[in-house]
N, C-alpha and C positions, 0 to 999 in steps of 0.2 A: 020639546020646549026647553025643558031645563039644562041640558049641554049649550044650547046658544047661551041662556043666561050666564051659566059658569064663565062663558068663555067672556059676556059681555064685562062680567069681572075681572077677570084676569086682565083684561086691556087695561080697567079702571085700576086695581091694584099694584100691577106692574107699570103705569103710564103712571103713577103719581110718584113710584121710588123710583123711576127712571130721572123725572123732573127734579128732584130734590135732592137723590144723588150727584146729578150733573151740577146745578145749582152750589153745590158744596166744595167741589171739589174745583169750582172755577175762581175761587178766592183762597188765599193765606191760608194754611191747617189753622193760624193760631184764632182766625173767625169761629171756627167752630168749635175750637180750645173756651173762646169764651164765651159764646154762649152755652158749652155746659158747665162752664162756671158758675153760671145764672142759678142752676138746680141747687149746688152745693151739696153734689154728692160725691163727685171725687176728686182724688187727690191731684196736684199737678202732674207728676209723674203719670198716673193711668191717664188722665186725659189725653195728653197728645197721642198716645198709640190707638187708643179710643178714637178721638177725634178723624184720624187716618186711615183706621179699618173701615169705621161706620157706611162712608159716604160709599166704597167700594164695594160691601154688601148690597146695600142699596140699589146701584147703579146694578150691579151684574144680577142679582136675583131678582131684578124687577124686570132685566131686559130677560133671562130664561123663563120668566112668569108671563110676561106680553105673548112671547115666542110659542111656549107649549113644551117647552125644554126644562126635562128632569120638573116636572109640573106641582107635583106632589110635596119635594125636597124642597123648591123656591117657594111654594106657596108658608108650608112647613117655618123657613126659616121668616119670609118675612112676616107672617103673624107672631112668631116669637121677638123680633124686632119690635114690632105695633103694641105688644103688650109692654116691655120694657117703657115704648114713650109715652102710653097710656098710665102706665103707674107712677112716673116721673110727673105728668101732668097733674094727674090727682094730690099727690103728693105736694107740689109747687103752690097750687092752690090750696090746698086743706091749710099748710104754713103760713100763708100771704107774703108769699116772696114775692117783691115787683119785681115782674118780667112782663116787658111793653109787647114783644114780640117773640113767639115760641123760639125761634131759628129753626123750624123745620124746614124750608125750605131755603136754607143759605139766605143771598143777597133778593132772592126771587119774593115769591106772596109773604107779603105779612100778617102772621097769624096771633092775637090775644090767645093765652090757656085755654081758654074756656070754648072758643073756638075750635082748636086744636086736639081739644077732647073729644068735641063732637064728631069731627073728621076723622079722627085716630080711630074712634069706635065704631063706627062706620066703616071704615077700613079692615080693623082686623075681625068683622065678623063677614066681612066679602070673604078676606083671604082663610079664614077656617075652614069658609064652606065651602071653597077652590078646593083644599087641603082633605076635606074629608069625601067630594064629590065627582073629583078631578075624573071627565073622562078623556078619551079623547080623541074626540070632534073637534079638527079644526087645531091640531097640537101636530108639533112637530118630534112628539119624543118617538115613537118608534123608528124612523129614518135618521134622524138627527141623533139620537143616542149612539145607533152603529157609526153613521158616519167620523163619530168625537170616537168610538173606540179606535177604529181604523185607524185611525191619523196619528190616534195614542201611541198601538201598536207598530207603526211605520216609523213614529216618530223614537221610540224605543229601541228598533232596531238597527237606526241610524246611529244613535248615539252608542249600544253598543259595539259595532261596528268600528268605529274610530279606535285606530291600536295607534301606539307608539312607535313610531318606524324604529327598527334596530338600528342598536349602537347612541339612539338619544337618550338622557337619564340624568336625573339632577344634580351629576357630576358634570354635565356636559353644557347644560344651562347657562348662560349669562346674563346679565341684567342687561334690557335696550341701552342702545346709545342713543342718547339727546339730541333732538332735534335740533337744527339751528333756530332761534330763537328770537331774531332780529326782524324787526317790522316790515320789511321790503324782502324777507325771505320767500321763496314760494311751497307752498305747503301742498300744492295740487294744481294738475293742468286736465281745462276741459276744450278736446279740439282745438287743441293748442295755446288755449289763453289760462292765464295763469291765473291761482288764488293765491293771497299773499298770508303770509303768517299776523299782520297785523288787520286783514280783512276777518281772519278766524278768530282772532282775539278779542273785537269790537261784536259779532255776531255771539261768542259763547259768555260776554260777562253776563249775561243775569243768573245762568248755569254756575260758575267758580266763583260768584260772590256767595252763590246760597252755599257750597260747597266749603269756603270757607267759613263762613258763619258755621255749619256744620261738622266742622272738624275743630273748632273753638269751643261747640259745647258740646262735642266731647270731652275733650279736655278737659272740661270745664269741671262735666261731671265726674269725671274718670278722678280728678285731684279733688275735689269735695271728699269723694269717699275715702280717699286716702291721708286727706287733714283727720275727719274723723276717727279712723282705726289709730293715725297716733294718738290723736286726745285721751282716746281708749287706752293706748297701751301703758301712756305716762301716767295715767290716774292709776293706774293698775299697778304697775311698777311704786309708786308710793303709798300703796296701801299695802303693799309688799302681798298681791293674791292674781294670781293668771287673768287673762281678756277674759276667758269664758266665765270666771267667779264672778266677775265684776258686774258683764253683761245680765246674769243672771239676777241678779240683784237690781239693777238699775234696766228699767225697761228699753233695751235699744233706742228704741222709738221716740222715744221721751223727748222732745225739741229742748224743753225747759231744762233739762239734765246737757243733753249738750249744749248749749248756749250758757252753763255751770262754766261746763269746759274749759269753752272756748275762754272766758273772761281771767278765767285761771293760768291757760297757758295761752297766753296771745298769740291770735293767729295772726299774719299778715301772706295776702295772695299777691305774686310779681307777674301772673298769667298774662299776656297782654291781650286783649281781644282787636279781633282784625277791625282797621277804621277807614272810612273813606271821608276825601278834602269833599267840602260842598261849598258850593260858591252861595253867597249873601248877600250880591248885587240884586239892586231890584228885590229884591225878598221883607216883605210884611215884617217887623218884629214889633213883639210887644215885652218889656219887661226890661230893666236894667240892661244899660247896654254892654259893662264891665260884668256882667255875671259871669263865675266861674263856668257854666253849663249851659249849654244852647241845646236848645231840643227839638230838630228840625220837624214839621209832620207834613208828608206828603198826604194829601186826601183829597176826598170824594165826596161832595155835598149833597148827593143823593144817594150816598151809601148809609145804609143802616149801622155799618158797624162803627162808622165814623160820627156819626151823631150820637152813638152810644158812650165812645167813649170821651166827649166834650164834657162829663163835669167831673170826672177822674184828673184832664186837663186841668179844671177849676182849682181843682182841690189842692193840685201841687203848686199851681202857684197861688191860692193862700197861702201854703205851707210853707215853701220856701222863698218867698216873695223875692230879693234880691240876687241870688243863689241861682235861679235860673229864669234864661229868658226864653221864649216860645218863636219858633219862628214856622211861616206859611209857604209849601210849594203846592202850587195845583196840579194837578192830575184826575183833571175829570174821565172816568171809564168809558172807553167807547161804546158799553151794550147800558149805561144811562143816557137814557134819551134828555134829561132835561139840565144834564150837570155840565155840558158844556155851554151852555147859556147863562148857566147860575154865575160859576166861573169865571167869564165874561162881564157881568155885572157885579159880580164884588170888586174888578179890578176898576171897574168906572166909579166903585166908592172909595176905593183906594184914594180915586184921582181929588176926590173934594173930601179927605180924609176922613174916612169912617170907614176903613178897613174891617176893625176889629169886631164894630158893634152891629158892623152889614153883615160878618160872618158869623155869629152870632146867631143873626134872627134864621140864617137860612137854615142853619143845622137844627134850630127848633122849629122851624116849619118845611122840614122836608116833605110833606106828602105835595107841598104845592109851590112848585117850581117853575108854575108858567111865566110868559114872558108878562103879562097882568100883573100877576104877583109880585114880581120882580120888583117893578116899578111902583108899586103901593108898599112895599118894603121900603125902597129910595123915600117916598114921602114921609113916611112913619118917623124916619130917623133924621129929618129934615135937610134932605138934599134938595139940590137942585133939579127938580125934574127936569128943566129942557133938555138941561146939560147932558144930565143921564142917560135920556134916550136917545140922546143923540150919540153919545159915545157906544151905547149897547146896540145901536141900531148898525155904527157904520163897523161894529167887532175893531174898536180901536185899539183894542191889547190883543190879540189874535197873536201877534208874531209873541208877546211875553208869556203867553198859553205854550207855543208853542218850544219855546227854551224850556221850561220846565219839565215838560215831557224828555227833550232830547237828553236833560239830565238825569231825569229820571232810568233814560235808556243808557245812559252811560255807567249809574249805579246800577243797574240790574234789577230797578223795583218793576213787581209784579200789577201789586193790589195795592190796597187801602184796605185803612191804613198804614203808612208803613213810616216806622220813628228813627232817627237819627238823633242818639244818647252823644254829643260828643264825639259826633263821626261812628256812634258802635248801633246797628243797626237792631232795630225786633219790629215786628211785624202782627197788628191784629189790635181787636181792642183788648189790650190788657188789662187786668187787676191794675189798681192802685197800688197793690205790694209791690210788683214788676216794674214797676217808674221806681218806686221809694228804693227797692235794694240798689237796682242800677246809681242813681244819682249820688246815693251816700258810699257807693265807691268811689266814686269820680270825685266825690269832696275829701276822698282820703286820699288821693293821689297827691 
């Protein structure tokens, strides 16, 4: 009897990080960046590599946990995982952080702490008892381990195998020549028809926009670290004592000691970060129309993380009220079943102007997005019902749903939310710091 049980675990164990993994990893890294923002345990730096491991653990040792592969190891790891979220949960609650929704399960179940606890610890006394009980009935590790050797060893001796034909050598090397790069160029032919260089172009921007995003913050980071060491060297140099004497003295780390610094010797950044045009036809705005800073947001009215971050939204424009204005693309997710309807009917409030206060109620009542709701929304804010159903009935903005998407396809946005600083793009619900740095660059511009 107790091998079936095991095994009935393993299913349960590994089918729930299989879920959760998948779930994570099907939105922005920076969704999962903030929700472990939420804990307020690590630094930004850790998070995002955090953020990016996490879900892949997950995801693979819950699929070798279901499977019966390396049973012991996967079980192993992921009750060590379930204890980490179990101590974070504890932890969140013992503090009274508000956190509406754990994010254990990305965009998928939403779970309160206290629920997530209960689940959590349920969980990792399955996967202990996997881990301590592991047989195996109904487990693929004895074939399945040789098999993953073999393929090891095959695969090992392939790559060995590959020499250097003589006479090649890094004297002999040259850099490719450049492809012709013109829109009508053909870049490949299948059975005779052609693919053009501007078909590849159109199909890989959501790849070279993240890519450049990507190579900007590097950069980004890469001259941070290098404004600091001078801050460091010039203090150092007028105290007349070496980097090392100084650091030693002043705690590297110190924010308040460099931000000393920086005020000391003015910094100024010429970095340009990569921007793309977006068009503001037809586009929602609320806020000064001269504001220096337009803040484009594509979202999801039935995303959690976009609901999340509407009073972060609030907050900058209390704060900077003429400074910057807010502007709306839709992009409802095709695996939300009720957000293209939503969508649909904030653009029929548009039509009898209640955009803002229609978008509004749906991001605070996203659990309930039927097509009822909808229209008890419409009354609430004293629309016109006929009107309304009759515009959400016959999908009369359908084709302006549908521009926004194609724009969306031509920036290369994935998810929601995803923000447009001034054409400079970041992705997820962010910190309130992450709006504030951005914007007080762009006002120093």
């Amino acid at each position: 009897m107790k091998p079936f049980v095991i095994f009935f675990m393993r299913l349960l164990v590994g089918g729930v990080f299989i879920y959760s993994g998948w779930e994570k990893l099907m939105v922005p890294v920076e969704n999962f960046m903030a929700v472990i923002d939420q804990y307020r345990f690590l630094s930004e730096s850790l998070a995002r590599p955090v953020s990016r491991v996490v879900p892949w653990l997950e995801l693979v040792f819950g699929t070798f946990l279901l499977l019966g592969f390396m049973t012991r190891v996967s079980a192993a790891v992921l009750t060590g995982l379930l204890g980490v979220f179990v101590a974070l949960l504890g932890r969140a609650i013992v503090l009274g952080l508000s956190i509406a929704d754990c994010g254990c399960f990305g965009s998928g179940i939403k779970l309160t702490p206290h629920h997530a606890l209960l689940l959590d610890t349920a969980l990792v006394l399955c996967s202990a008892f996997v881990f301590r009980h592991a047989p195996r009935v109904l487990s693929l590790d004895r074939r399945l381990t040789a098999c993953v050797v073999a393929m090891l060893l095959v695969l090992t001796g392939c790559v060995t195998a590959r020499t250097v034909p003589e006479g090649i050598g890094p004297e002999n090397l040259s850099p490719l020549e450049p492809s012709p790069a013109g829109a009508n160029s053909v870049v490949a032919k299948v059975g005779g028809e052609a693919i053009g260089h501007g078909e590849l172009e159109e199909a890989a921007t959501a790849d070279m926009k993240s890519v450049d995003q990507k190579i900007y913050e590097i950069k980004r980071e890469r001259l941070q670290k290098m404004v600091e060491e001078k801050l460091w060297q010039l203090e150092a140099r007028k105290r007349g004592v070496s980097v090392e004497a100084l650091k030693a003295r002043a705690a590297p780390d110190d924010e308040a000691f460099m931000a000393e610094l920086s005020e000391k010797y003015p910094v100024e950044f010429y970095l340009e970060p990569p921007r793309d045009a977006i068009s503001l036809d037809e586009t929602p705005l609320q806020g000064n129309p001269d504001a220096p800073i337009t803040l484009v947001e594509f979202s999801d009215f039935e995303c959690p993380f976009c609901g999340r971050v509407q009073p972060t939204l609030q907050d900058i424009r209390a704060r900077y009220e003429d400074k910057v204005r807010l502007a709306f693309k839709h992009f409802p997710l095709p695996f939300h079943r009720s957000a293209r309807q939503a969508h649909l009917a904030a653009l029929c409030a548009d039509e009898q102007g209640k955009f803002w206060p229609y978008r509004a109620v749906l991001f605070q009542r996203q659990k309930d997005l039927s097509k009822t709701a909808l229209i008890d929304y419409a009354r609430e804010l004293g629309l016109e019902t006929e009107l309304f159903q009759a515009c959400l009935g016959e999908e009369r903005y359908a084709a302006k749903l549908e521009r926004d998407f194609e724009e969306a396809s031509r920036l290369g946005v994935t998810g929601t939310p995803t923000f447009f600083l001034n054409g400079r793009r970041f992705s997820g619900a962010q910190p309130y710091r992450a709006f504030e740095q951005m914007i007080e660059e762009e006002l120093k511009r």
